[in-house]
DRENBA-652269 format. One line per 3 residues: number of its first residue (from 0); their letters; for each residue z, x, y of C-alpha. Coordinates in Angstrom, 1 decimal. Layout:
# residues N
NUM> A> Z,X,Y  ...
END
This chain:
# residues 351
0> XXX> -23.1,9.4,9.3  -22.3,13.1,9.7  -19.9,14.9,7.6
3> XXX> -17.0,15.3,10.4  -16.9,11.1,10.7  -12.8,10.4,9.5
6> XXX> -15.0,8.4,7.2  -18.4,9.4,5.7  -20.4,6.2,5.0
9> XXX> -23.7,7.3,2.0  -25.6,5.0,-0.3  -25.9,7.0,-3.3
12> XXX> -28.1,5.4,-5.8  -27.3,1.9,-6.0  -23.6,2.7,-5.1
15> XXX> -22.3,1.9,-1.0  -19.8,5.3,-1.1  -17.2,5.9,1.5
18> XXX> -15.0,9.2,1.6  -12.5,9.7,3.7  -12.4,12.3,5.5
21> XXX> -9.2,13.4,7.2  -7.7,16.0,4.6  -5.9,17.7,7.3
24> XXX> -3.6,14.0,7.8  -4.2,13.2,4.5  -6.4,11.3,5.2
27> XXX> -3.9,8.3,6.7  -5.7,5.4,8.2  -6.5,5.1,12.0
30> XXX> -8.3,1.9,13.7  -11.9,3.9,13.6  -11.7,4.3,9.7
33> XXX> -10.6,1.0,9.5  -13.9,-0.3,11.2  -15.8,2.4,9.9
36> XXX> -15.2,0.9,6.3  -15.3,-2.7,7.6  -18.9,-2.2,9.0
39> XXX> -20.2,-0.7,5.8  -18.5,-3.2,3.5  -19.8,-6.3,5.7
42> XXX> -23.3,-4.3,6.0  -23.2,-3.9,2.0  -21.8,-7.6,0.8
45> XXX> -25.3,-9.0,1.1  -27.8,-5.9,0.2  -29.5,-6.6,-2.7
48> XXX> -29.6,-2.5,-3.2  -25.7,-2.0,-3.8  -24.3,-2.8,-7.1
51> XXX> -20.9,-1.6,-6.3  -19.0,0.5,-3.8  -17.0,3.6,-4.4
54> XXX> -14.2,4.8,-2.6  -12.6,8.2,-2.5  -11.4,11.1,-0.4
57> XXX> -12.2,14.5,1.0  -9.2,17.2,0.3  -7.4,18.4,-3.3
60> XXX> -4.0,16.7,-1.9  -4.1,13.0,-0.7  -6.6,9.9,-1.8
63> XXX> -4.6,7.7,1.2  -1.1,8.9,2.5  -0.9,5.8,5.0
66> XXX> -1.5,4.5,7.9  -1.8,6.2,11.1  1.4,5.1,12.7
69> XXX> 2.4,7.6,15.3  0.3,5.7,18.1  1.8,2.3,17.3
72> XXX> 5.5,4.0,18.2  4.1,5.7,21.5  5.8,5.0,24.7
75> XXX> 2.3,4.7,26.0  0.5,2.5,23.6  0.7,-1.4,24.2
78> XXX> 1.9,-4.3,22.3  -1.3,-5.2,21.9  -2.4,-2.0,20.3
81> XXX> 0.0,-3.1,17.5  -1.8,-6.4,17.1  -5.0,-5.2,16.9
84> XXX> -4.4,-2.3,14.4  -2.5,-4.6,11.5  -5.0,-7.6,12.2
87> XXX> -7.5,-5.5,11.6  -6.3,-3.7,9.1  -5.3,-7.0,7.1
90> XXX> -8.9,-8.7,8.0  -9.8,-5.5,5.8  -7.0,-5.9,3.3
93> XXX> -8.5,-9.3,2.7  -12.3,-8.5,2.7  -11.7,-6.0,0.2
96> XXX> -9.5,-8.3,-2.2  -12.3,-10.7,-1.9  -14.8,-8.1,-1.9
99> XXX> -17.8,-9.8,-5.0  -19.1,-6.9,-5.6  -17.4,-4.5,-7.9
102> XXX> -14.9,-2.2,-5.5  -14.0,1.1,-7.2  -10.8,3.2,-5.3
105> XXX> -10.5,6.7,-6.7  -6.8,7.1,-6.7  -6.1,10.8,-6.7
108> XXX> -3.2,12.3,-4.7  -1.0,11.1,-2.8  -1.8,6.8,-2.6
111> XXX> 0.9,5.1,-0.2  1.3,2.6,2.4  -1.9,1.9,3.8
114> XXX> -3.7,3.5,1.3  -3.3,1.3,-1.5  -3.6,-1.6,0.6
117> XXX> -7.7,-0.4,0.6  -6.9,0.5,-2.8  -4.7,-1.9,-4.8
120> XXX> -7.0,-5.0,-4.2  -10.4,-3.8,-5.3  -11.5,-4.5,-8.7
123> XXX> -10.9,-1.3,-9.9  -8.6,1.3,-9.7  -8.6,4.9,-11.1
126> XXX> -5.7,7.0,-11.2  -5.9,11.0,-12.4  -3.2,13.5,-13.1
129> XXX> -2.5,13.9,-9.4  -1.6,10.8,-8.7  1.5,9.8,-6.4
132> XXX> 2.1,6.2,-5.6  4.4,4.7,-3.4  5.6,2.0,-0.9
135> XXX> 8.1,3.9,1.1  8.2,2.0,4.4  11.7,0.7,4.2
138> XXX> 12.7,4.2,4.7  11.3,4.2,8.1  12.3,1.2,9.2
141> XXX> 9.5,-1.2,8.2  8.7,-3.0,5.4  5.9,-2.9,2.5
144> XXX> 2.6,-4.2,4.1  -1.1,-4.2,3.3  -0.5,-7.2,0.9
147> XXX> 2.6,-6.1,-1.1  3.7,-9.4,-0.3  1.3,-10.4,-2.5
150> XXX> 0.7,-7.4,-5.1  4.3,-5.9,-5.5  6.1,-9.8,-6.8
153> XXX> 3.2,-10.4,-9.4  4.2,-6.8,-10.9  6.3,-7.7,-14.3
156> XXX> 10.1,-8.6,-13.8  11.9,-7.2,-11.0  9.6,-3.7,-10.8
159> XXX> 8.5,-4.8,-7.8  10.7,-6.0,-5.9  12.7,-2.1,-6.9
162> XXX> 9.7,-0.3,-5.9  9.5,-2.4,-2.5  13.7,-2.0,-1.6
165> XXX> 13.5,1.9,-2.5  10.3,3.5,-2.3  9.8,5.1,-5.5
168> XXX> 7.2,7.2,-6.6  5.5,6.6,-9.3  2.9,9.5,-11.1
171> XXX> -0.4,8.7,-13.0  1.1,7.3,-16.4  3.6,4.7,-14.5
174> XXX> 0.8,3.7,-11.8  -1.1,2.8,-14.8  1.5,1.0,-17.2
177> XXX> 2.6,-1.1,-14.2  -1.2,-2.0,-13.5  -1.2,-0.7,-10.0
180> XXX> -4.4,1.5,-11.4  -6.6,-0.3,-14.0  -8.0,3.0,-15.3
183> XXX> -7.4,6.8,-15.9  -9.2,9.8,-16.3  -8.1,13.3,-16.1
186> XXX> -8.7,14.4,-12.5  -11.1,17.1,-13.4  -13.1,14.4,-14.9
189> XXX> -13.7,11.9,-11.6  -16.6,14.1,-10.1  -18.1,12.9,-13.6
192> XXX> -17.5,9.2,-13.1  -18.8,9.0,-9.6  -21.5,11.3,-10.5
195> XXX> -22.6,8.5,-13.6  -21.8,5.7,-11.4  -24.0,7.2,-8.9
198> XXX> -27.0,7.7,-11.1  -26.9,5.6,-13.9  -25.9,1.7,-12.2
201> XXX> -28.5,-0.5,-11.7  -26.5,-3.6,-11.6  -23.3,-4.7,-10.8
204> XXX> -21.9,-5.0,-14.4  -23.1,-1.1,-15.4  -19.9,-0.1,-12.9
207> XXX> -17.8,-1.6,-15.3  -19.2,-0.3,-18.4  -19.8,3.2,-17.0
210> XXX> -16.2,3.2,-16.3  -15.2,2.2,-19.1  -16.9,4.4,-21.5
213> XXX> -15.5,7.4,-19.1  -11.6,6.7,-19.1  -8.8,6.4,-21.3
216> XXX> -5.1,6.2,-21.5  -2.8,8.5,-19.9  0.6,9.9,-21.8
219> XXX> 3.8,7.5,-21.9  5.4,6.8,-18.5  8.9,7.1,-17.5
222> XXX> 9.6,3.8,-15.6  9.8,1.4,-18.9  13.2,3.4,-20.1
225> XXX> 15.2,1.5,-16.8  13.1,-1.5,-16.6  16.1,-2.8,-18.0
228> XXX> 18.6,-1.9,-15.5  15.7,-2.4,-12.8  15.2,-6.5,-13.6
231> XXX> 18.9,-7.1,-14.1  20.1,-5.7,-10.6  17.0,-5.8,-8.6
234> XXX> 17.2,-9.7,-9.3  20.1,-10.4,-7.7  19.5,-12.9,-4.5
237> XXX> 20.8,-10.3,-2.2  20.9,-6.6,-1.2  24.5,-6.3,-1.3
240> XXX> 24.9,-8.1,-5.0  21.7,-5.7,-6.1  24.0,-3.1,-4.9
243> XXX> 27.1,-4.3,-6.6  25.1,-4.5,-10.4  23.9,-1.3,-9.6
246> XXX> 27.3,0.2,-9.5  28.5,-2.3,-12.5  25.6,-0.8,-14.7
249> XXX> 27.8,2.9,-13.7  24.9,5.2,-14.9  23.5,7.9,-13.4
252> XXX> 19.9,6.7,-12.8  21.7,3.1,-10.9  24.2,5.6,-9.4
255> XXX> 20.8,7.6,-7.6  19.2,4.3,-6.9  22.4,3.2,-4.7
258> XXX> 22.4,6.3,-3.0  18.8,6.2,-2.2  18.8,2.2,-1.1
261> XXX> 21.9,3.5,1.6  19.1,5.4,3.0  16.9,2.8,4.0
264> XXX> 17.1,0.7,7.1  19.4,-1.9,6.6  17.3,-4.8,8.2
267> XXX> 14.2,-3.5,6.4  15.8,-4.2,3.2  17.1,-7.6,4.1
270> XXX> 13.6,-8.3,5.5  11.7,-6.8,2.5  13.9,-8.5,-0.2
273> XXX> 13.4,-12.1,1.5  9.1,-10.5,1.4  9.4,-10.3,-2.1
276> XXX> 10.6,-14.0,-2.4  8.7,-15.5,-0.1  5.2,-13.7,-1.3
279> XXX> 6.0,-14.7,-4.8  4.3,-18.4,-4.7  2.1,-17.7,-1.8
282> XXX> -2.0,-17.3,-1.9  -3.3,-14.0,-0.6  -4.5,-15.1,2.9
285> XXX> -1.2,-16.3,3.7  0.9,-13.2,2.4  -1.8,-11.5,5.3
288> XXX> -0.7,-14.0,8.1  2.8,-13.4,7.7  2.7,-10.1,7.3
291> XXX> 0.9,-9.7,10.7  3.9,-11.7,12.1  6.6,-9.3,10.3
294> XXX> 4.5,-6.4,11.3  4.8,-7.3,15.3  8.3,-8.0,14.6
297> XXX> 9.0,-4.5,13.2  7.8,-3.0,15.8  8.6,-4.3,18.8
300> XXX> 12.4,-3.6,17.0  14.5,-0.5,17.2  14.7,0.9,13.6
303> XXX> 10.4,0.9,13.2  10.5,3.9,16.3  13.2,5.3,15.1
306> XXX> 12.5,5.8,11.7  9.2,7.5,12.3  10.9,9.8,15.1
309> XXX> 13.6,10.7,12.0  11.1,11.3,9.8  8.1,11.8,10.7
312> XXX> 7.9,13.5,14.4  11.5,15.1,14.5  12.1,15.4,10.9
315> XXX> 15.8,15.6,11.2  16.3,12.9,8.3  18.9,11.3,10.2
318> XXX> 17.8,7.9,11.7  20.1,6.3,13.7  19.7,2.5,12.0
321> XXX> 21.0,-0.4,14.2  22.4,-1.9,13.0  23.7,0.1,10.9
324> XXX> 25.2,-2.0,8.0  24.2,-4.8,5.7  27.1,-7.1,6.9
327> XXX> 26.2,-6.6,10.4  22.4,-8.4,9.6  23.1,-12.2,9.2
330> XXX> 20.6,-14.6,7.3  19.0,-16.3,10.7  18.3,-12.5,12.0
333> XXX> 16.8,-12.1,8.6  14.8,-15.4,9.1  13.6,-15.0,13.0
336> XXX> 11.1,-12.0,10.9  9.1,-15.2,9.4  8.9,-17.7,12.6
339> XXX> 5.0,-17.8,12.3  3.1,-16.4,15.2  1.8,-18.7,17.9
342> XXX> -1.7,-20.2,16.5  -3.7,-17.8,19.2  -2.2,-14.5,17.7
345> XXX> -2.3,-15.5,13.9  -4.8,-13.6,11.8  -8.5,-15.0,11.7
348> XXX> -10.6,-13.7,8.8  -13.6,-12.0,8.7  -15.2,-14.9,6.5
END
């Protein structure tokens, strides 16, 4: 695997290592990295020679920004193109969360969308000081993927379900509190983890202990002084009534969280907070299927194109949401998103 691959695939020791390697997109996901790592982790499952895999990223700014999504919005690309990028992006999703070996994601930089879905399931997870989490897809028009159905409801109290609907960023200390990361170390310091990791495990439980005896705790986060205010109003059984105890509760940091939330696509936020719901009591498999389904959904809809031309290709900030208003989405439009795919375009899993 040469060093320009978008992902370089080594054995290192006893470690399976894969960097990715598009610093210049910050490193988002396309369909080749997604096979590119789906090869080497199928190669790796049964190799006697690996005792864990190790994931991280070229570049000082981005572990994972997201997913490649420009292509799935062309006028040019097919419906079909769609289908095959979440499936198999979600078949990876899935071998990753049930990945037996241990799965180490080095979560410096920026880690959103589609990068913590090849993040947030493995076994471990280690932030450093430049860590920047988020799940901002309601803001162009889609909704949390990559198994937040799953990941983002088992977070304590409503913190999910707030960091779904509005897309905050979290840093280092919060990513860890919330259990998003299982581990920290000082970014300077992850060259030595991987370098120990690399040289000193011989079997699978040395991963664990070697990171272990290598990270620590970061300083106090910011999140736990509203989870208050977040699992009062983000509990409400709709957008509009979250909306309503944000502007009962009157302070600044609800009054910021209302203006943010009239930002995001209307229907994304209907959709999402019915996600959050419905992933609550569902097994991990399933949260994939349906996703697939709301993925197709989103995109053969107007506000998915639209918010990446506002966003991300025009960058005027202005998308043009339709519709436009909460009370213009009705509960069966919300509920047509989760009509399960016929059987022949449902996901199938790699094992």
């Amino acid at each position: 695997m040469t060093d320009t691959a978008p992902v370089i695939v080594k054995v290192e020791g006893r470690i399976g290592r894969l960097t990715l390697n598009r610093p210049k997109a910050l490193n988002a996901l396309d369909l080749s990295m997604i096979r590119l790592m789906t090869s080497a982790l199928l190669d790796w499952k049964d190799d006697h020679n690996i005792v864990g895999v190790v994931v991280d990223a070229a570049g000082e700014k981005a572990f994972c920004a997201g997913g490649d999504i420009r292509a799935l919005v062309d006028p040019a690309s097919e419906t079909s193109y769609a289908h095959q990028f979440y499936a198999e992006e979600y078949r990876l999703n899935t071998l990753i969360k049930e990945y037996s070996k241990p799965y180490v994601a080095m979560i410096d930089g920026i880690v959103m969308g589609g990068g913590v879905g090849i993040s947030v399931h493995g076994m471990r997870r280690l932030c450093g000081d430049k860590t920047l989490f988020a799940m901002p897809e309601t803001g162009i028009g889609f909704y949390p993927d990559v198994g937040g159905s799953f990941f983002l409801p088992r977070l304590e109290g409503e913190l999910g379900t707030w960091l779904a609907l509005t897309g905050a960023r979290l840093k280092a200390a919060d990513v860890f509190t919330l259990g998003i990361a299982t581990d920290y170390a000082p970014s300077d310091q992850h060259p030595q983890i991987l370098a120990r990791l690399i040289e000193d495990a011989q079997e699978e439980g040395d991963v664990a202990e070697i990171i272990d005896s290598l990270t620590g705790l970061p300083g106090p986060g910011t999140v736990v002084e509203h989870k208050e205010q977040i699992d009062k109003a983000f509990a409400a059984s709709t957008v509009e009534e979250i909306l309503d105890r944000l502007d009962t509760d009157g302070s600044d940091w609800a009054q910021k969280q209302i203006s943010i939330l009239h930002g995001k696509s209307p229907t994304a936020l209907k959709v999402t907070r019915k996600q959050m719901r419905e992933g609550q009591n569902m097994k991990f498999r399933p949260c994939m299927d349906m996703e697939l389904g709301l993925s197709l959904k989103f995109v053969a809809g107007h506000d998915f194109a639209e918010g990446v031309r506002a966003l991300l290709v025009d960058r005027d900030n202005h998308p043009d949401w339709q519709p436009d208003s909460l009370s213009a989405i009705h509960e069966d439009d919300v509920s047509a998103y989760f009509v399960p795919l016929p059987e022949n375009e449902r996901l199938t899993f790699l094992t």
